[in-house]
C-alpha positions in Angstrom: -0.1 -21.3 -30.3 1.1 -22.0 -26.9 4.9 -21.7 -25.4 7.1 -20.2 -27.0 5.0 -19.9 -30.2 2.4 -17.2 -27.8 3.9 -14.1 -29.6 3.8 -10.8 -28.0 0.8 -8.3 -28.7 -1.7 -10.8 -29.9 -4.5 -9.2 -27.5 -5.0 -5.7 -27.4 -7.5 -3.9 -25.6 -8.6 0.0 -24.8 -10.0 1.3 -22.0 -10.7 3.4 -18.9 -7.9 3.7 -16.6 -8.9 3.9 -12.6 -7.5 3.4 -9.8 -9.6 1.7 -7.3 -10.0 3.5 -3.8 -11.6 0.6 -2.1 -13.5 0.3 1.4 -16.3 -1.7 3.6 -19.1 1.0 3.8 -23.0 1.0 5.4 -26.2 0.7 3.7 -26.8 4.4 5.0 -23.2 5.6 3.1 -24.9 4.3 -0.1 -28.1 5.8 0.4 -26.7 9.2 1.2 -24.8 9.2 -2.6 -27.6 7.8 -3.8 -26.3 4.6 -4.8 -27.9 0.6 -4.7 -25.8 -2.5 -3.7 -24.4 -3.8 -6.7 -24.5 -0.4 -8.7 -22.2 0.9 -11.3 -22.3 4.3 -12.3 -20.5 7.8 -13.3 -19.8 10.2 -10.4 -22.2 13.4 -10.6 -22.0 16.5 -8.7 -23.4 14.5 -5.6 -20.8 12.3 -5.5 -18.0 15.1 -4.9 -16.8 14.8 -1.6 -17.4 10.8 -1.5 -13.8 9.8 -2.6 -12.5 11.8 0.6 -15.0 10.9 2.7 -14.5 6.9 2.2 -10.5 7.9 2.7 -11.1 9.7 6.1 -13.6 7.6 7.4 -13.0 4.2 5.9 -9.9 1.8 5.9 -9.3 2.5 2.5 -7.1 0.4 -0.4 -5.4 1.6 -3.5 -5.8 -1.5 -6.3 -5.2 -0.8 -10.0 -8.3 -1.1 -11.3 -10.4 -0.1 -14.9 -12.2 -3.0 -16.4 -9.9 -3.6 -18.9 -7.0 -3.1 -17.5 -8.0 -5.6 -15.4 -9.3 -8.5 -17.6 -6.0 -7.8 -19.1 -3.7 -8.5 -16.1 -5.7 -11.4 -15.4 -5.1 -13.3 -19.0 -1.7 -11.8 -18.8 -1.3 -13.6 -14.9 -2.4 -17.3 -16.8 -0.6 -17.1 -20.2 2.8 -16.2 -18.3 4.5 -14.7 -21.3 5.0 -10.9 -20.4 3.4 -9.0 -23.3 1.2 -10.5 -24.8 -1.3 -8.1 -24.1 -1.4 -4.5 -24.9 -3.4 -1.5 -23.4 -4.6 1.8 -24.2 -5.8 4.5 -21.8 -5.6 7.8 -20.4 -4.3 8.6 -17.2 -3.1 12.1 -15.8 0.9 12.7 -14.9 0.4 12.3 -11.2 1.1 9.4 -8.3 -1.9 7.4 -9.1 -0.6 7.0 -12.7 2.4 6.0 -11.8 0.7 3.4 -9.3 -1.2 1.7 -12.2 1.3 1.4 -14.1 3.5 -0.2 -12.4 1.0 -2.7 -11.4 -0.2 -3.0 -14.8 3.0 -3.9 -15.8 4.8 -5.7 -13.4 1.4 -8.4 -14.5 3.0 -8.5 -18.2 0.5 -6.2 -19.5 2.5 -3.8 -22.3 0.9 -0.4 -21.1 0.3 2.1 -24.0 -0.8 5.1 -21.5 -1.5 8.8 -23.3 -0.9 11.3 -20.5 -2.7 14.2 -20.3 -1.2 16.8 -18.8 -4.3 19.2 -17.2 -7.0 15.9 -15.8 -5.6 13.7 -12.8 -5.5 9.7 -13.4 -9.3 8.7 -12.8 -10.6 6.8 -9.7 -13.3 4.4 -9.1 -14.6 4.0 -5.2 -15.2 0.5 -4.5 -17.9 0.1 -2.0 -18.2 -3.1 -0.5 -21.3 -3.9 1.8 -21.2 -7.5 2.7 -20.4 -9.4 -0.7 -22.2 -6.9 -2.6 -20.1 -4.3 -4.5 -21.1 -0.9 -5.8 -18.9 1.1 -8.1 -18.9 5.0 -8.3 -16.2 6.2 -11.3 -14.5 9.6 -11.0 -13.2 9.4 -14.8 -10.9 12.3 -14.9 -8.1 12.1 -17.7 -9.8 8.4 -19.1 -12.7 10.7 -20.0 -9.8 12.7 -22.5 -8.9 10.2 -24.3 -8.2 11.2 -27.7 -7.7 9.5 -31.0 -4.1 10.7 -31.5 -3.5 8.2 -30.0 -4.2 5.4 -32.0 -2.6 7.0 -35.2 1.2 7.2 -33.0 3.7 5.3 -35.5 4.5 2.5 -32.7 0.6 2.7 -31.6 -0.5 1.9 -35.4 2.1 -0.9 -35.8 0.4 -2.4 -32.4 -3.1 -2.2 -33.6 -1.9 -3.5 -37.1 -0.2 -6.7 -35.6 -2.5 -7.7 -32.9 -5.2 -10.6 -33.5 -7.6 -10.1 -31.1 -9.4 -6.7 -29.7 -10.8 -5.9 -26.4 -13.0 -2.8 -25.6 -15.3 -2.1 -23.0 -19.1 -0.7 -22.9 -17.6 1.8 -20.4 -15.4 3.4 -23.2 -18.5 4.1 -25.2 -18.7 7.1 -22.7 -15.6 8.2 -23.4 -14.4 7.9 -27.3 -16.6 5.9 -29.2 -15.0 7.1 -32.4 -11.7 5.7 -31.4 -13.8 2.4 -30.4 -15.0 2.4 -33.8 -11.4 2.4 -35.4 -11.1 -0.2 -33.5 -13.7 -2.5 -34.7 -13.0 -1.7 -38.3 -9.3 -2.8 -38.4 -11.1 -6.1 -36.6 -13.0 -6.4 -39.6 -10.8 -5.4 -42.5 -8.7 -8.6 -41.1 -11.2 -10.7 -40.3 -10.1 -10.6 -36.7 -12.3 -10.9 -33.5 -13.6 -8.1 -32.1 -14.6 -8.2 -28.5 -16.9 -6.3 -26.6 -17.8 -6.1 -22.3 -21.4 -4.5 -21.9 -19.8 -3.5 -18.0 -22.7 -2.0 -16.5 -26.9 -1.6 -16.8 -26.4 1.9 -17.5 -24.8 1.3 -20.7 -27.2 -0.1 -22.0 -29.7 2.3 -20.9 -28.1 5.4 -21.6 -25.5 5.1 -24.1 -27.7 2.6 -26.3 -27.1 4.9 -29.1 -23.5 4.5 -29.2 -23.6 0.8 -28.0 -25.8 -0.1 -31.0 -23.7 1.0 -33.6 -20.7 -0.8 -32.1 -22.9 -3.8 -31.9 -22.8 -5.0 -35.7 -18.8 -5.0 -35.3 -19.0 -7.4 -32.3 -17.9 -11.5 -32.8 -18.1 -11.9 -28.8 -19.9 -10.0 -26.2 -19.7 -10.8 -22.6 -22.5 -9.7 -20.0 -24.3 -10.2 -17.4 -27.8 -10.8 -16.1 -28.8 -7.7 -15.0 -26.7 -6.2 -18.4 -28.7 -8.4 -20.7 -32.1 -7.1 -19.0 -31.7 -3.8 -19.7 -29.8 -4.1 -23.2 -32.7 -6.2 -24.1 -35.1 -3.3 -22.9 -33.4 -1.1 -24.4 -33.7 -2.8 -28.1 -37.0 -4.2 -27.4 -36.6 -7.5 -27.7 -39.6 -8.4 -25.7 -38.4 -10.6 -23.3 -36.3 -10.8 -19.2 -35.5 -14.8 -20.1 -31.5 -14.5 -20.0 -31.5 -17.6 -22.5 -34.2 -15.8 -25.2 -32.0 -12.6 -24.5 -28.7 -14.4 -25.2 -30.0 -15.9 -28.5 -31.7 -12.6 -29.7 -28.7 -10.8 -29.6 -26.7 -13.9 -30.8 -28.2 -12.9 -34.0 -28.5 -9.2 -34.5 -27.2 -8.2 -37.8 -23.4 -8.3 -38.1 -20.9 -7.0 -40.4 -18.5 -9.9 -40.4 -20.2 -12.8 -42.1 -17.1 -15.0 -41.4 -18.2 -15.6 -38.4 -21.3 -16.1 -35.7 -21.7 -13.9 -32.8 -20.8 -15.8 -29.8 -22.8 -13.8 -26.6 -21.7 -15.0 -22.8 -23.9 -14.4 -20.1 -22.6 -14.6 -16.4 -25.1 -15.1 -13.8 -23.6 -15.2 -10.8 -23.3 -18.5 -8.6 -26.1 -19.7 -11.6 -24.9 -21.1 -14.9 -23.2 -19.5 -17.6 -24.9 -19.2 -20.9 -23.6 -19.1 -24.1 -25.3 -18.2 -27.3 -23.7 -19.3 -30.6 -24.9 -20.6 -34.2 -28.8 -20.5 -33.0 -28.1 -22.8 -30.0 -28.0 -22.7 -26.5 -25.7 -24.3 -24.1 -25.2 -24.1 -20.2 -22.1 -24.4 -18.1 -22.2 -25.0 -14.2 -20.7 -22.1 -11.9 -18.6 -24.1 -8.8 -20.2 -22.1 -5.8 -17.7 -20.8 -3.2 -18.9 -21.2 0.6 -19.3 -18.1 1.6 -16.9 -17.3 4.5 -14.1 -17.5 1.5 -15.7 -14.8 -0.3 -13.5 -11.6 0.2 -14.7 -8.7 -2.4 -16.4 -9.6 -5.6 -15.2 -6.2 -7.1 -13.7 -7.7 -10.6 -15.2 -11.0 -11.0 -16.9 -10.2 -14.1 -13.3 -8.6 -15.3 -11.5 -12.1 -14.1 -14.0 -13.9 -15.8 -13.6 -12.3 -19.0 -9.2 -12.2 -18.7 -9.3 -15.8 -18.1 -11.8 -16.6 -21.0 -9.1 -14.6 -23.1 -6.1 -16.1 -22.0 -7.3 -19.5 -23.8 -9.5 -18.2 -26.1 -6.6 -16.5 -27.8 -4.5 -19.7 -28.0 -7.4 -21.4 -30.0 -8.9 -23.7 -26.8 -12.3 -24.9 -27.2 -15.2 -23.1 -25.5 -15.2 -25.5 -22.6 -11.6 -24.4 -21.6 -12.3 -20.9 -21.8 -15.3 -20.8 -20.0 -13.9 -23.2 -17.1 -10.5 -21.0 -17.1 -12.9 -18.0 -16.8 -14.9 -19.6 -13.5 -11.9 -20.2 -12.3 -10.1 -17.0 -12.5 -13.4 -15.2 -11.2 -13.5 -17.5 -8.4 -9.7 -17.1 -7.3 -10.3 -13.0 -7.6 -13.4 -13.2 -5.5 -11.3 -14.5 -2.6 -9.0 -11.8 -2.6 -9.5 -7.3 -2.1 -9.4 -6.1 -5.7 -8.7 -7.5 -8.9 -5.4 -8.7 -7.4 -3.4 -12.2 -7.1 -0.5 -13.4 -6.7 2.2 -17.0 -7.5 1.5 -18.6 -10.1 -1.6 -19.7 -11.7 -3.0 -23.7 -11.1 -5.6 -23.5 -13.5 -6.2 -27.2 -14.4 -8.8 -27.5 -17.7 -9.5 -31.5 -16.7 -10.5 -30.2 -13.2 
């Protein structure tokens, strides 16, 4: 399936629309929101005023951001063929809208926005303190996201036709019903369905929701501090990432077709992946340090490069190696952003 044969709209995904306001911050900016290097969470009440404050006082940047939308201008950037990927999301009728998605597109990405007319586009602040990155989300219209949607003519004939699905564990917050539709037009055609846990809270909080999306998944990415709390959360008994991996490897599942593959990223440490009741290890390349620029995305560019060969049918191997590599190429840059054309080189 590669060349010309890579049709349009084989990957779709859904998600939370943001754009990024990003900036270099102190230890005492996070501690005054309340926030921890390396956080993720939903802006509160507390958390008003920060989005102005890390404008006025900051050298902020505008990226396009939302983990999805993301991962999927990332496997959009190596498969080259514009299209290939479609997104949903919710954005408001304002500038920062119209910033996404023109960014979103002008990476290939076929953008399915709903507009909501009364919530402005969401926001995520970035805050960067050394090469730790801590995300506070201002939702806005992503948070109205409504199933409508998904039952527009040209919308239906895009879910219909697609072969691969891509959600995030931050939609769960948002419309889990529409996540579900999702997952069940996976399994009525015996396609994969793919899930991102995207943050500990997640799977502390929204472990209800997350655990009835679970039996739908065929490949879940997380990381180590993800698969800690999910496996908390379910009680699984055990903090060993490989024990983790395997437990939730095999969870029940509702397509028998198939085994759950679960990826765990662990940083500069090795990836593991869990599949068929085995184990298996793959080497992270560590970057010296003076070229690492913002690691704001790296899980999102690990998970868009995995995709862009995992979706033409290339072994494990290749998608784990593409996914490295696009995580290390994002890490070197502000944002999820790149530019040229991809060198990924699967013998390398």
């Amino acid at each position: 399936m590669e060349g010309d044969s890579i049709r349009e709209n084989l990957l779709l995904g859904m998600g939370n629309p943001l754009l990024d306001i990003s900036a270099v911050v102190d230890k005492n900016f996070l501690e005054k929101y309340e926030m921890k290097e390396n956080d993720a969470i939903l802006a509160d009440e507390k958390h008003k005023t920060l989005y102005d404050e890390i404008t006025e006082k900051y050298e902020a940047s505008y990226i396009a951001g939302g983990s999805v939308q993301n991962t999927l201008r990332v496997a959009q950037w190596l498969l080259g063929k514009p299209k290939v990927c479609t997104f949903f999301g919710c954005v408001g009728k304002d500038k920062y809208s119209k910033i996404l998605y023109d960014e979103a597109t002008s990476s290939g990405v076929n953008v399915r926005y709903q507009y909501n007319e009364k919530e402005p586009t969401g926001t995520c602040g970035v805050l960067l303190t050394g090469h730790n990155r801590s995300l506070c989300a201002n939702l806005g219209s992503a948070n109205h996201f409504t199933i409508d949607h998904l039952k527009n003519e040209e919308n239906e004939k895009l879910i219909d036709t697609a072969q691969f699905y891509y959600v995030s564990g931050f939609f769960l917050t948002v419309n889990p019903e529409a996540q579900m539709e999702l997952a069940k037009v996976a399994l009525a055609n015996n396609r994969p369905f793919i899930m991102n846990l995207s943050a500990p809270f997640i799977c502390q909080f929204h472990i209800k929701a997350l655990s009835n999306a679970l039996p739908y998944v065929d490949l879940l990415f997380g990381n180590e501090s993800e698969a800690e709390t999910l496996s908390e959360s379910l009680k699984l008994g055990t903090k060993n990432i490989e024990e983790i991996a395997l437990k939730l490897s095999n969870l029940p599942k509702e397509n028998n077709n198939r085994k759950r593959t679960v990826i765990i990223t662990q940083g500069v440490n090795p990836t593991i992946v869990a599949f068929n009741g085995t184990i298996r290890k793959f080497p992270v390349k560590e970057l010296s340090e003076e070229k690492i620029v913002d690691t704001n995305g790296a899980g999102d560019a690990f998970a868009g490069g995995f995709l862009s060969q995992y979706i033409l049918g290339k072994s494990l191997e290749v998608c784990i190696k593409c996914g490295s590599w696009a995580a290390a190429e994002i890490i070197q840059r502000n944002g999820c952003s790149f530019e040229g054309k991809p060198c990924f080189d699967p013998e390398q």
